[in-house]
N, C-alpha and C positions, 0 to 999 in steps of 0.2 A: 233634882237638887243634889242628892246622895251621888248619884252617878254623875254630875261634872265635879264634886267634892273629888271621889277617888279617881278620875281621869286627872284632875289636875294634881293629886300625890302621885301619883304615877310619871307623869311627867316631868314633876320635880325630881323625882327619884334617878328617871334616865337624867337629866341632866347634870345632876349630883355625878352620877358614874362614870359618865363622859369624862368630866373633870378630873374625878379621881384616875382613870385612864391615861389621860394628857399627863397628871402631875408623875405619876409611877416612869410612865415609860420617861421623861423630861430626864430624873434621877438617874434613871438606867441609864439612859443616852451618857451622861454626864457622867458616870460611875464609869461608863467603858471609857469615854474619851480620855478620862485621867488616867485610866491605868496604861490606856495606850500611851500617850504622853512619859510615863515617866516609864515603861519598858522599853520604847524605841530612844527617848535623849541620852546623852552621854552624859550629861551631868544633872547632879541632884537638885531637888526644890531650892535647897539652902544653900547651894551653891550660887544658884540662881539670884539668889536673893542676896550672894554677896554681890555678885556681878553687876548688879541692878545700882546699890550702895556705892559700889568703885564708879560706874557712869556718872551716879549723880552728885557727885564729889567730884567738883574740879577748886584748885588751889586760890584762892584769893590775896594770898600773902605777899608783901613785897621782900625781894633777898639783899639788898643793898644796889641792884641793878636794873632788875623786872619783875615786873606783875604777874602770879598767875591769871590765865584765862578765866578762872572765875568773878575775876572784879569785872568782866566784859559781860557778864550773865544780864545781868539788869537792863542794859539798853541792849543787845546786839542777839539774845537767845528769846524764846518762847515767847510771844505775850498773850496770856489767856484769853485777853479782852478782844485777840484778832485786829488791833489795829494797825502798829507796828511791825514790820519783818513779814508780811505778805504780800502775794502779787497779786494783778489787777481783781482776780478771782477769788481776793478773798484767801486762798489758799499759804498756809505756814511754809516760807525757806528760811528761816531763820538761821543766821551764819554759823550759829556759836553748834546747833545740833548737826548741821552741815558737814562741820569744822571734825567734832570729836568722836564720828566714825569713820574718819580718815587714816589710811598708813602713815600720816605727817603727827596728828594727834598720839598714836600709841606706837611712837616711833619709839621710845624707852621702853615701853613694854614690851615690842615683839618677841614673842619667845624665841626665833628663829633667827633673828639679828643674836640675840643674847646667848642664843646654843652655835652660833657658829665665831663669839669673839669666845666664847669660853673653849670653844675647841684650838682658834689659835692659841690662848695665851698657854692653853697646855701641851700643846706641840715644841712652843717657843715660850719655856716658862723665864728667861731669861728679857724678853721683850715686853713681859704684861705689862711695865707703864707707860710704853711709849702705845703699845697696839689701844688698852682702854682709855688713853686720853685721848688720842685720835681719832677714835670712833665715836665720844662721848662727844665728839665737839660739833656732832651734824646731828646726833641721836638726844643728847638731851643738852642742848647749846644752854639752854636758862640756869642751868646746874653747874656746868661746865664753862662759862663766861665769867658769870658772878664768882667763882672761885679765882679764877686769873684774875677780875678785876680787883678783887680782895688779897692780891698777892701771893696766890698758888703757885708755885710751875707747873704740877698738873694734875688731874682730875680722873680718880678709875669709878671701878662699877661697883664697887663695896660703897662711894659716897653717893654717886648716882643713887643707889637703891633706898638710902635713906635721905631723898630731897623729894618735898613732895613738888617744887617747882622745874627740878629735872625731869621727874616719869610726867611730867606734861608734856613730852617732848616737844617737836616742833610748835611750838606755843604762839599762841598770836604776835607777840612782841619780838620771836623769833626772827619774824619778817619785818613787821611795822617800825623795828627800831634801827633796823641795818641802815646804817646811812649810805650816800651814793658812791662812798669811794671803794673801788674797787668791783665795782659794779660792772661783768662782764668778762674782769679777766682774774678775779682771782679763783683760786680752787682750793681742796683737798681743807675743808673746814676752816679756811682765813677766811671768816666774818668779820666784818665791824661794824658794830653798835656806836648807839649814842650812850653817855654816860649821865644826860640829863633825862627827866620823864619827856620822851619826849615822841610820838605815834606819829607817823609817817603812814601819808594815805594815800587814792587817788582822786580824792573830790580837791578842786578849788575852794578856797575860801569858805572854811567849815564854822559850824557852829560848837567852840569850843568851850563855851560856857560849862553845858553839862557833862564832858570827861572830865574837864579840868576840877569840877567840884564832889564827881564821885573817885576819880582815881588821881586825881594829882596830877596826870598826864597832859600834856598839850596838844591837839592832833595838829598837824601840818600838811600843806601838799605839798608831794614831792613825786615826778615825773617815774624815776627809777621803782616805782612800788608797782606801776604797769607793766614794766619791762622784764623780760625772760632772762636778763643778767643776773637777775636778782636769786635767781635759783643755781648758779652757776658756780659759787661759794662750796656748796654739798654735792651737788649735783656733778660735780666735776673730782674726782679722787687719781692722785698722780700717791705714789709708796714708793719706799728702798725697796730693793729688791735683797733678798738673803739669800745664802746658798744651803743644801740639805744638812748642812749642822748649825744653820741660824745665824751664820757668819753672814756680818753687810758685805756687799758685793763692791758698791761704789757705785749704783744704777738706780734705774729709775725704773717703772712699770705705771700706765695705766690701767688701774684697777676699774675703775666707772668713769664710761665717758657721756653718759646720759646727754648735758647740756650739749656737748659738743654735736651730737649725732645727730639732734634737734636742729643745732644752727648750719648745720651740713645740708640737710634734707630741704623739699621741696617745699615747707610751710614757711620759713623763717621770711617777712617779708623785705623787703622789695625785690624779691628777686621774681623775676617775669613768668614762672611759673606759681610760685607761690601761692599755696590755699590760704594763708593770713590763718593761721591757727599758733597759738602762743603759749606760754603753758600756766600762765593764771588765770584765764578765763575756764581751761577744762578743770581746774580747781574751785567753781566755784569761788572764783574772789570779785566778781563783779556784779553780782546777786542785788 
């Protein structure tokens, strides 16, 4: 009786020590891992932690023109419950997280759009309002429309930086409100909007009940939200040209011919070679 008493302290004791084994090294493991973590990243915890704050903050506000992408959170981003915004598998695309790790999403923040308009306008300190509302009007159009349409002539990067509906950059309404004209042939930042709420989609005969009651907006179908013209507005950049003391020349240059180069090439269809590749579908707009 004595001797299975202290067989089974014994026992208990190894398993006791196991565990305390498991839980030490556990720590350890995780002691190294953080220090590894924050020796090898470039930026700090609290950095991190603002980084984290700026993602999860997107604009809900209306400017007198558009919505930020966050009144689209509630139906078109995450649903906990996995009902909504997954595929047959069950699996999360939800458009809205899709959308705001895009170069279209943190088109106003780029640093490197931003370090390269700050290098012209100081090259050509005499041109900064025409160069920053020019650039401001594909880079943060939500900031830079709603100003025009409020009676601006034009729009630089000192107001850009304090709207929180511009550093949304390409914003959903970016797109969804462009109406069809011009559709194909205009460039170099001639967008046009609707001036009513009004979301322009590519489904038939939607159910507009629920935008209409959380954002005021009405969706509509309209054909041109499928089409590659539609990017053709930004996508296409024709500029004066200056001479090396910043004198207008009287010319013209293509700076970005993206759309064009697109509808040149073998994809653009019906042309008999044609792969039928478009450029809102590689965007994820038909999710």
């Amino acid at each position: 009786m004595q001797r299975s008493t202290l067989a089974n302290h014994r026992s208990g004791w190894r398993i006791w020590g196991v565990m305390a084994a498991v839980v030490v090294i556990t720590l350890s493991t995780k002691t190294i891992s953080m220090a590894t973590v924050d020796s090898d990243t470039f930026h700090t915890q609290s950095e991190y932690a603002y980084f984290t704050l700026l993602m999860d903050t997107l604009p809900s506000t209306y400017n007198g023109l558009f919505m930020g992408s966050g009144a689209c959170v509630s139906c078109h981003g995450f649903d906990t419950a996995f009902v909504a915004n997954v595929d047959m598998e069950g699996t999360d695309i939800n458009l809205v997280d899709d959308w705001r790790a895009t170069m279209m999403a943190n088109s106003a923040k780029d640093p490197f759009w931003r370090a390269k308009v700050s290098h012209e306008v100081l090259t050509y300190p005499q041109h900064q309002t025409i160069i920053e509302d020019k650039c401001t009007a594909c880079h943060a159009p939500l900031g830079h429309f709603a100003a025009i349409h409020a009676g601006a002539t034009h729009y630089s990067i000192a107001e850009m930086a304090d709207d929180p509906l511009a550093l949304d950059g390409v914003s959903c309404l970016a797109c969804h409100q462009q109406t069809p004209e011009g559709n194909d042939t205009s460039h170099s930042g001639d967008l046009h909007f609707e001036t009513d709420r009004i979301a322009y989609g590519p489904f038939q005969s939607p159910l507009s009940s629920p935008m209409l009651q959380a954002t005021q907006y009405e969706p509509l179908f309209s054909p041109h939200t499928k089409e590659s013209g539609i990017c053709a507005s930004c996508h296409t950049l024709i500029t004066e040209t200056i001479d090396l003391e910043g004198n207008l020349t009287g010319g013209t240059f293509v700076e970005q011919a993206t759309y064009h180069e697109w509808l040149n090439s073998n994809y653009p269809p019906p042309k008999p070679t044609a792969k039928i590749a478009t450029c809102l579908p590689l965007k994820g707009s038909f999710i």
